[in-house]
Each structure stands twice: as C-alpha cells, then as structure tokens.
C-alpha positions in Angstrom: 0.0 0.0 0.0 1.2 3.3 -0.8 0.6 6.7 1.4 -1.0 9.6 -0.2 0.8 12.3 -1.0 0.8 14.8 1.8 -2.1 18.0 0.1 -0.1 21.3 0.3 -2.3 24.3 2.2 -2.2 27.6 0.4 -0.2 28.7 3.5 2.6 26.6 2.4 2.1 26.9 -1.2 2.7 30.7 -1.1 6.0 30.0 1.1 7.2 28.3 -1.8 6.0 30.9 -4.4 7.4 33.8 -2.0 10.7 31.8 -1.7 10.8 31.6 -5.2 9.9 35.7 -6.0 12.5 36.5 -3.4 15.4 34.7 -5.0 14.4 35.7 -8.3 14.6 39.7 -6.8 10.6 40.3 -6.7 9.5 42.7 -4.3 6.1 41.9 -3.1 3.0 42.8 -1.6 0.3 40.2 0.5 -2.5 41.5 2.6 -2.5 39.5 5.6 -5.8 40.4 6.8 -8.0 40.4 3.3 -11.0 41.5 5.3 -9.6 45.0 5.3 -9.3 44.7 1.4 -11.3 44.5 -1.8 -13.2 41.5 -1.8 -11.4 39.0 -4.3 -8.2 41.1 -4.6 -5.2 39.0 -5.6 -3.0 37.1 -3.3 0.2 38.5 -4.7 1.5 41.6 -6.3 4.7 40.9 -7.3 7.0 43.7 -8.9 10.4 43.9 -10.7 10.5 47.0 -12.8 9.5 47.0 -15.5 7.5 43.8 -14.9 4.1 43.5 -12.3 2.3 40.3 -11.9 -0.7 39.6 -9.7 -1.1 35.9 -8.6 -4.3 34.3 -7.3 -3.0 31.2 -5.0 -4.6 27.8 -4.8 -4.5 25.1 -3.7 -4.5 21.9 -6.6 -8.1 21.9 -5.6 -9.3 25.4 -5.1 -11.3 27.4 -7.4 -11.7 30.9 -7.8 -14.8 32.8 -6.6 -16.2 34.9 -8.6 -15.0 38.3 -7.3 -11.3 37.0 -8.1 -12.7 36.2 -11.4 -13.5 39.9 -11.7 -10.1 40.9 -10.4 -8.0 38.8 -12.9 -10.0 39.8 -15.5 -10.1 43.4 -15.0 -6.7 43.0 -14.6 -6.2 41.2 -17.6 -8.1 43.8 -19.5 -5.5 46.6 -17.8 -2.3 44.9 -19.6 -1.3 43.5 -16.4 -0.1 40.1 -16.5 -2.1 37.6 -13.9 -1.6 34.5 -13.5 -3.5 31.8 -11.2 -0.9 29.5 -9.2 -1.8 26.1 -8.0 1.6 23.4 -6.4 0.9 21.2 -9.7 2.6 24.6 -11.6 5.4 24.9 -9.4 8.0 24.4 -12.5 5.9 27.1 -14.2 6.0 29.7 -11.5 9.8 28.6 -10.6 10.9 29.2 -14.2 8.6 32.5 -14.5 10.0 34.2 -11.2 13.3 33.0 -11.8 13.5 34.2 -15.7 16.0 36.8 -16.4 14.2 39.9 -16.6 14.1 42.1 -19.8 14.6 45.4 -20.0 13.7 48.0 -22.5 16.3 49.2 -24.6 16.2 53.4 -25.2 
C-alpha cells in the first residue's frame, strides 16, 4: 500500500511561491488580513521593474470565486499580467519568477 501524498495548504504553497519571488529579486505585496481589502483582490502583487504580476494562490483543488474572477480579469483587460498558481505549476512559476528579466532598450 502506498501513502497519499501529503495536500499542500495555500499557507505553504505561497511560502514556496514567496521563496521563489525573493530569490528571483521580486518585491512583493500580500495582505494579511484580506478582510480590510477588496473583496477577491489577488493574493500576490509581485514587482520587478518593468514587470508587475498579480497571482491568485490555490490550492490543486481550489477554485476561484467569482470576485477574483472579476479581479484577474479586469486585470487582464488593464495589460497587467495575472496568473492563477496552484503546487501542480510549481515548475511554471519557478521558471517564470526566476526568468531573467528584460529590460527596454532606449
């Protein structure tokens, strides 16, 4: 018999994302206490100039709701890039936060 493979909480899966944003020089913004925020705002801002990202966390079975539908969307629709993170994309977000950044040339 084999044991299950231990569920990651979103607690731990944004350790590993932050982990991740800090090596690859993020800064980054999480409100602790989303009940003093917009309802369905983003887990994550995460900034390198010239780049901004906003990251919804999950867990591999977590859904969004339909305020952070709004959000990424609206998002989406203001040219910033959003992205919804679950553990299975943890090679994804590794090699995303991680990538060399590219600057614009004068």
């Amino acid at each position: 018999m084999s044991n299950p493979q231990k569920r990651m909480t979103e607690k731990e899966w944004q350790k590993r994302v932050l982990r991740y944003a800090v090596w690859g020089k993020w800064e980054w913004q999480h409100t602790f206490d989303s009940r003093f925020g917009p309802r369905g705002f983003p887990d994550l801002i995460l900034i390198r100039p010239p780049e901004l990202i906003a990251a919804e966390l999950k867990t591999d079975r977590g859904s969004l709701s339909e305020a952070q539908v709004w959000w990424l969307e609206a998002l989406h629709d203001c040219g910033i890039e959003q992205h919804v993170w679950k553990p299975r994309d943890e090679q994804l977000v590794k090699d995303r936060l991680l990538r060399t950044p590219v600057l614009e040339q004068p």
